[in-house]
C-alpha positions as CSV (number, residue, x, y, z in Angstrom):
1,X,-10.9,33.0,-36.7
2,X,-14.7,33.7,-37.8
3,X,-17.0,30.8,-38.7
4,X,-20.0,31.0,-41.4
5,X,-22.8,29.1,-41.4
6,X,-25.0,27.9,-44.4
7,X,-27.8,25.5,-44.8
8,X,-27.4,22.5,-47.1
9,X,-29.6,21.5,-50.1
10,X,-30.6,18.1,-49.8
11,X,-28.5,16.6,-52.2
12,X,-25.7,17.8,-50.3
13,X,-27.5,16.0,-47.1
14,X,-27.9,13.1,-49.0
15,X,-24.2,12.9,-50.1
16,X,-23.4,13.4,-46.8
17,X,-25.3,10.4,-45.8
18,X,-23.5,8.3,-49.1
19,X,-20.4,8.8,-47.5
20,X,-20.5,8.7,-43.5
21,X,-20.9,5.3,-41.6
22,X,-21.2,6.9,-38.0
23,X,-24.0,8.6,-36.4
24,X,-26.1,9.3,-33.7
25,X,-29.8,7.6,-33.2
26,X,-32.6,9.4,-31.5
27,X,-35.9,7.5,-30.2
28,X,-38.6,8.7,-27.6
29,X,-41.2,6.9,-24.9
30,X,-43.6,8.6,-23.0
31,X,-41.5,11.6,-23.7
32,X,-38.4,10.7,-22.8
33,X,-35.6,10.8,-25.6
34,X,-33.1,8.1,-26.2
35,X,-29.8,8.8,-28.0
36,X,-26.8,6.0,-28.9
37,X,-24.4,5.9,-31.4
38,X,-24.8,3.6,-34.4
39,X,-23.1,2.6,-37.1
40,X,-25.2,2.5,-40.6
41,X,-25.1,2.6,-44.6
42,X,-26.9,5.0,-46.4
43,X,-28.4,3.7,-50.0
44,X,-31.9,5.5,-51.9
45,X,-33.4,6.6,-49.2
46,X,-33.1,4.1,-46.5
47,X,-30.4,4.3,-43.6
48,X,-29.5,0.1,-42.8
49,X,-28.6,-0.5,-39.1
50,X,-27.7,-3.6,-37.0
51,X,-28.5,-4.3,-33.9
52,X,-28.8,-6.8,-30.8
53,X,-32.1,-6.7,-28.8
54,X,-32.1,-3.5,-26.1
55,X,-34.1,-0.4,-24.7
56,X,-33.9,1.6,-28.6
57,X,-35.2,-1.6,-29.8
58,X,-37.9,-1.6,-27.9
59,X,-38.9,2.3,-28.1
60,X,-38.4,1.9,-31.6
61,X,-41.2,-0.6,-32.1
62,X,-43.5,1.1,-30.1
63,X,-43.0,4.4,-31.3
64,X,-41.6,4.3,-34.7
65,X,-40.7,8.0,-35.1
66,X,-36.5,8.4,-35.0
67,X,-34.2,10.4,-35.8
68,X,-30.6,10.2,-37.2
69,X,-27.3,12.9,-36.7
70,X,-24.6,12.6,-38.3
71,X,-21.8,15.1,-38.2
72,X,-18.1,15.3,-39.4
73,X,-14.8,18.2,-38.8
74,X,-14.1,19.4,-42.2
75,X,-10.6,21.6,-41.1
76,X,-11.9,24.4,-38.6
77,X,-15.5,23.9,-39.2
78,X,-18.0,21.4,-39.6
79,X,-20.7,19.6,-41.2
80,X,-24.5,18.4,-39.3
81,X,-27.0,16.6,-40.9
82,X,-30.5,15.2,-39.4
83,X,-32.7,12.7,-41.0
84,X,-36.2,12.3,-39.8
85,X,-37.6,9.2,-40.5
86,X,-39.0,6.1,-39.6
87,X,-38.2,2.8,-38.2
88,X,-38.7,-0.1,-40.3
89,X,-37.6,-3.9,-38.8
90,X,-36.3,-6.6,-41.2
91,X,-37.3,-9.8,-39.2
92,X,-35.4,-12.9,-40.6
93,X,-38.6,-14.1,-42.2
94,X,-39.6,-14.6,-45.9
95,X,-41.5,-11.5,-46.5
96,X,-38.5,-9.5,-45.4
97,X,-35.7,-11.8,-46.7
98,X,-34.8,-9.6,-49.2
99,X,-34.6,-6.4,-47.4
100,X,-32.9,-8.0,-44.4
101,X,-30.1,-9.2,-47.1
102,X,-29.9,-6.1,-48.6
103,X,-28.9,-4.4,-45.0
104,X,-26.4,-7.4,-43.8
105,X,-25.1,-6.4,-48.3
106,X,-24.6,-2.9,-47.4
107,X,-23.7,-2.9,-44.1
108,X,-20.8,-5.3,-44.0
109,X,-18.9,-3.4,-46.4
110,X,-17.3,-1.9,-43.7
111,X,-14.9,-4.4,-41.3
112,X,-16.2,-3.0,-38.3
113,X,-20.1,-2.7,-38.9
114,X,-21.3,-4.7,-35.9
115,X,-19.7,-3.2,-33.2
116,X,-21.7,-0.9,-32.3
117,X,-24.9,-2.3,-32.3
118,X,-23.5,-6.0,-30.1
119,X,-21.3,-4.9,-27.7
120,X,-22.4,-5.3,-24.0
121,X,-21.6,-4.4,-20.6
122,X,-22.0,-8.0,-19.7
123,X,-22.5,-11.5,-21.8
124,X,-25.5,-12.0,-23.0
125,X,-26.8,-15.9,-23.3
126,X,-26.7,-18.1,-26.1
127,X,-30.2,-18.3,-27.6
128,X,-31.5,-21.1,-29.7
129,X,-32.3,-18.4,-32.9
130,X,-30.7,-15.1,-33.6
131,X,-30.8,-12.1,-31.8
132,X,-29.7,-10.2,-34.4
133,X,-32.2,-7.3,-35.7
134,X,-31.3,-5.6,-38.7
135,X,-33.4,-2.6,-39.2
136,X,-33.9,0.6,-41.6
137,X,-34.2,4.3,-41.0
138,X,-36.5,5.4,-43.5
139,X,-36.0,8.8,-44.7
140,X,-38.7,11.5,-44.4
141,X,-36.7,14.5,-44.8
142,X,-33.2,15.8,-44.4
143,X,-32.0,19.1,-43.1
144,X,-28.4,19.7,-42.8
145,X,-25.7,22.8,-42.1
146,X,-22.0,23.5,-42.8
147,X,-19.8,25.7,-40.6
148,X,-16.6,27.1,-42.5
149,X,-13.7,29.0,-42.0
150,X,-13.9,33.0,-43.1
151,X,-10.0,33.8,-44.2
């Protein structure tokens, strides 16, 4: 068996987006890249994540430049898109109510949304506010590429 490979439009990348939850999160400090799975929802240009405070927390805020994968196995081949964008935090204040809403709106849609982003090695204390931190990917571009079977 022979694979093909052909790049996507970015409507395709975008429906791509529409209809995965899973991906992989890229962030760099002083030159060192960061990579962790997250969980997300896709809606007009923004990618909503969930997370509990950590190290691609803090790279994210001081270097707001990220970088999302997402990939799927369509039969023998496969399907890879990247979204470079940036990071954007909706703090639980009034400003970003709204936005923050709209994440915790889209995100739990799926039973399983938080998993990802608050499970620890070890507990973590009970803090008198939440440590929750829902944040958006902002899309700057999209690029994306489909491997198929040649029968």
């Amino acid at each position: 068996m022979s694979l093909a490979l052909r790049e996507f439009t970015p409507a395709e990348c975008y429906a791509v987006l529409e209809e995965e939850r899973f991906g992989h999160l890229a962030c760099c400090k002083d030159g060192q890249p960061y990579v962790v799975p997250i969980y997300f929802s896709y809606q007009n240009g923004v990618a909503y994540c969930f997370s509990m405070p950590g190290r691609k927390l803090e790279w994210m805020r001081e270097n707001d430049k990220i970088c999302l994968q997402v990939d799927r196995r369509v039969g023998k081949g496969w399907t890879s898109v990247m979204v470079e964008g940036r990071f954007e935090e909706f703090p639980d204040t009034a400003p970003c109510r709204s936005e923050r809403l709209h994440a915790w709106e889209m995100l739990q849609k799926h039973p399983d949304w938080w998993e990802v982003g608050s499970l620890k090695p070890h507990e973590v204390p009970a803090l008198a506010e939440s440590p929750h931190i829902f944040f958006g990917i902002l899309v700057r571009t999209v690029s994306g590429r489909a491997a198929f079977a040649l029968d």
